[in-house]
C-alpha positions, 0 to 999 in steps of 0.5 A, spaced: 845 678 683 840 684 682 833 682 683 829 682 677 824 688 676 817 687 678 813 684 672 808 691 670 802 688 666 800 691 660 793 692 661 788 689 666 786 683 662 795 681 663 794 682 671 796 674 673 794 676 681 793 682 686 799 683 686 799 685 679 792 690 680 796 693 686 802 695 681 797 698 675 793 701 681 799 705 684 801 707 678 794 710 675 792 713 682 796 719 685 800 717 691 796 721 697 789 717 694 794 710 693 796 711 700 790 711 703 788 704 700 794 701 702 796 704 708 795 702 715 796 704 722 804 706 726 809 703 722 804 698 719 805 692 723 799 689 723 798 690 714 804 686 713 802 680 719 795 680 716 799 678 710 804 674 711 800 670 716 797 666 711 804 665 707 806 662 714 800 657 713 802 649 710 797 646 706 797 639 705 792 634 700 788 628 699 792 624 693 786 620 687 780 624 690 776 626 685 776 634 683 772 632 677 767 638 679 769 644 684 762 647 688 764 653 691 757 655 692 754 657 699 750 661 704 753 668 707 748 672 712 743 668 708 745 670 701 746 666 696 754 666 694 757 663 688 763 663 692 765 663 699 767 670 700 763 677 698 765 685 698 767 688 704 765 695 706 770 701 704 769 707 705 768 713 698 769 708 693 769 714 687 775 717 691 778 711 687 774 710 680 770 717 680 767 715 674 766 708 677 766 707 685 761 703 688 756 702 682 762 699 679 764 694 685 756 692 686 755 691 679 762 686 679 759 683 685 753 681 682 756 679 676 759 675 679 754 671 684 757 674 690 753 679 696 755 687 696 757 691 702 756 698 702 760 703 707 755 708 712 760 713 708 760 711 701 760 716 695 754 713 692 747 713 695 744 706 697 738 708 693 742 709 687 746 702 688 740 698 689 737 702 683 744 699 679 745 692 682 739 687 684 743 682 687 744 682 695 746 687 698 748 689 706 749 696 709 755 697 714 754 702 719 757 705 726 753 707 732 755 714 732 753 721 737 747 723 733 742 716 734 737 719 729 742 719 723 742 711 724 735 709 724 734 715 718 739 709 715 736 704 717 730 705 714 733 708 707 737 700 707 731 697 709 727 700 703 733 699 698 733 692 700 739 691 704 738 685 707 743 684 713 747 690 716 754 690 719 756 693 726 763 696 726 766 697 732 773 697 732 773 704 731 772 708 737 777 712 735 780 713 727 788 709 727 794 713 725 794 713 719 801 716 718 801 717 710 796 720 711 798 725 714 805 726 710 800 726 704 796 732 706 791 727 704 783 730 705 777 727 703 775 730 697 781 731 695 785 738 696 790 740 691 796 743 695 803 745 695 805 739 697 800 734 693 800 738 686 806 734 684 802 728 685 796 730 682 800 733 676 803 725 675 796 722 674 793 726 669 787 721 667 786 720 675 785 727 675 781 728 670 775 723 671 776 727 679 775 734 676 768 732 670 765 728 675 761 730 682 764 731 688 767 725 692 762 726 698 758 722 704 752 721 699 748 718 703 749 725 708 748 730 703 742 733 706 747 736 712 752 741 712 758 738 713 764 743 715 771 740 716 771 735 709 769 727 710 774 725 715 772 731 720 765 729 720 767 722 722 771 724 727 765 728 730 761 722 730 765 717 733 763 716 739 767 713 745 762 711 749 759 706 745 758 699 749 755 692 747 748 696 750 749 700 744 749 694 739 744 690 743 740 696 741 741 696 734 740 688 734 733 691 737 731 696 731 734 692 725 730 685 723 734 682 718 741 678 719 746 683 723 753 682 723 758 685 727 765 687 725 771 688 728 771 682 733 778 680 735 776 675 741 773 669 743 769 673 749 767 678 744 765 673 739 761 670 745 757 677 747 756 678 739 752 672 739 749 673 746 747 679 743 742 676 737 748 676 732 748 672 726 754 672 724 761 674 728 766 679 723 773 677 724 777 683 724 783 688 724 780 693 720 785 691 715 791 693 720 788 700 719 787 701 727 790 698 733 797 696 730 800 691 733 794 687 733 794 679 731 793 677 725 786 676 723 787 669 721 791 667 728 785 670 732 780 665 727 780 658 730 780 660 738 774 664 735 771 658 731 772 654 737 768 659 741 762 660 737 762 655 731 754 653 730 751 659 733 753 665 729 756 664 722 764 666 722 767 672 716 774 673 715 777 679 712 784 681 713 791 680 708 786 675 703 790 676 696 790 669 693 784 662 693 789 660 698 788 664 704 780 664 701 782 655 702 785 657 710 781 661 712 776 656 711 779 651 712 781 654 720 773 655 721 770 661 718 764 661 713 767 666 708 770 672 707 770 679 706 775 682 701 778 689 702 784 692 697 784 686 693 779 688 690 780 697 691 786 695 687 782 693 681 777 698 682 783 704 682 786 700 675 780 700 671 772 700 674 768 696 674 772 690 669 778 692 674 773 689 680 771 683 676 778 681 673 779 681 681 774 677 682 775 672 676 782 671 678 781 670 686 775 664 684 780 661 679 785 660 684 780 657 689 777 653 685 785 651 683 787 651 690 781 646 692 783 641 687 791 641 688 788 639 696 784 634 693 777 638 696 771 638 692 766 642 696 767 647 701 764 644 707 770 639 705 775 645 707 777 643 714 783 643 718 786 637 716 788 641 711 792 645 715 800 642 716 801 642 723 809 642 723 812 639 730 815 644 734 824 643 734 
């Protein structure tokens, strides 16, 4: 018997889960701009394990515990949060919505009570993302060549208020990103023999991407910048980067610090040893080294490591409130979500971004009743079935 079709949604209001957002994001968005959110490194090992991982993970449940009233609401690098979970930083977020991009995610995250992280290579200014939404906010930046480039950022997030920067430091070099390159795929996007048919087949995309501004590194507009966004960052990347460097940005940064990239217990040890304040568990969503575990298996032995010392955030493969339950349930604080909410920005702005955020803090809140949990601190690890080896 042939397998049903997928279920297509007839608007973003009709989405049941992620999973749906992807599909209208897919079919909205040219094919070398849908790639790029949804591709990885190599044959894309790691993007599928980060996935299944949490599929692979049983849960089990407290019978007659009374779930009257679920309370998510947290603490994450200081901020409140009405969930456990908050907007990881991706980079160009206009490439996505040109009409929308990081104002519509920050102005979704506010609404919804939960913290706001800004790539270094955002299309839109942190001043003009601070001037949008008054909620908490945090600035994700690199140690790059040019040093000045990160104290001039710096002191931009620490007048917009950005209260918590986040080190990334997965990404000594950029992954192989191979849809990249069989699209042609640039930043801003070039019309090309090989992608003129792709443009041609999303029109509406490609209108809001011909009447507004060019998508570019805003928070760098006052340099040249040859060789489009990709080029740039690959110049600045720099392959010396050690944990001086971040001992150094520790010293130049007085908020809270999170360190992103963190696949290790001895590097969660150095992380906190360092003056972190949280430790950012990470695979950079499959996007670099592929091969790499699942960010979810690295989780306890890392929690075992540092757990009361640093707050632990997971970000990697979370597509429903379940994986939000396990990950809690495993150790970690919170998490970061990535594509979850891209697909919704690319299906429709900023109420594709909230519908993702609604949907996600539903089925947490289900997922917590179902296990008999009320209140967050109430996710621990005997939720997780352990089954007896054969």
């Amino acid at each position: 018997m042939a397998a049903a079709p997928a279920y297509m949604p007839s608007s973003i209001d009709r989405a049941r889960n992620i999973a749906d957002l992807r599909r209208l994001a897919r079919a909205r968005l040219p094919r070398m701009v849908f790639d790029y959110i949804d591709g990885g490194a190599d044959d894309e090992v790691t993007l599928a394990r980060n996935v299944m991982r949490f599929r692979d993970i049983e849960l089990i449940w407290d019978a007659l515990a009374d779930v009257s009233t679920i309370d998510t609401r947290t603490f994450i690098l200081g901020s409140a949060s009405a969930s456990p979970f908050c907007i990881g930083p991706t980079a160009v977020s206009r490439l996505f919505h040109p009409r929308g991009g990081e104002i519509a995610v920050a102005r979704a995250a506010y609404a919804a009570g939960i913290p706001y992280a800004c790539s270094t290579i955002a299309s839109t200014s942190v001043e003009a993302i601070a001037a949008a939404s008054p909620g908490p906010k945090w600035f994700q930046v690199y140690v790059w060549k040019d040093r000045s480039l990160v104290t001039e950022m710096l002191a931009r997030a620490k007048a917009a208020s950005f209260s918590a920067i986040i080190l990334t430091v997965d990404v000594p070099v950029a992954g192989n990103r191979e849809r990249d390159y069989a699209n042609d795929f640039a930043i801003p996007p070039k019309i090309t023999m090989r992608t003129a048919s792709q443009a041609l087949a999303a029109p509406r995309y490609l209108w809001d991407l011909l009447t507004t501004p060019e998508v570019r590194p805003a928070n760098f507009e006052h340099l040249r910048i040859d060789g489009g966004l990709i080029g740039f960052i690959n110049a600045q990347f720099d392959r010396a980067v050690t944990w001086d460097d971040a001992r150094w940005l520790r010293e130049q940064w007085s908020g809270k610090l999170a360190i992103k990239g963190i696949a290790s217990p001895p590097d969660a040890e150095r992380a906190v040893g360092l003056g972190a304040d949280a430790v950012w568990v990470s695979n950079h969503g499959g996007r670099q080294l592929d091969t790499a575990p699942a960010t979810i298996d690295t989780l306890p032995a890392i929690v075992d490591a540092v757990r009361g010392r640093a707050e632990i955030i997971l970000d990697g493969g979370v597509r429903r409130g379940s994986d939000i339950v396990k990950a809690l349930a495993l150790g970690a604080n919170a998490v970061a979500l990535g594509r979850a909410y891209l697909y919704g920005l690319a299906a429709g702005g900023e109420r594709g971004v909230a519908r993702a955020l609604a949907m996600l803090d539903a089925e947490l809140r289900l997922t917590m009743a179902l296990c008999g949990r009320a209140k967050i601190d109430g996710l621990t690890r005997d939720l997780i079935f352990q089954r007896a080896l054969p």
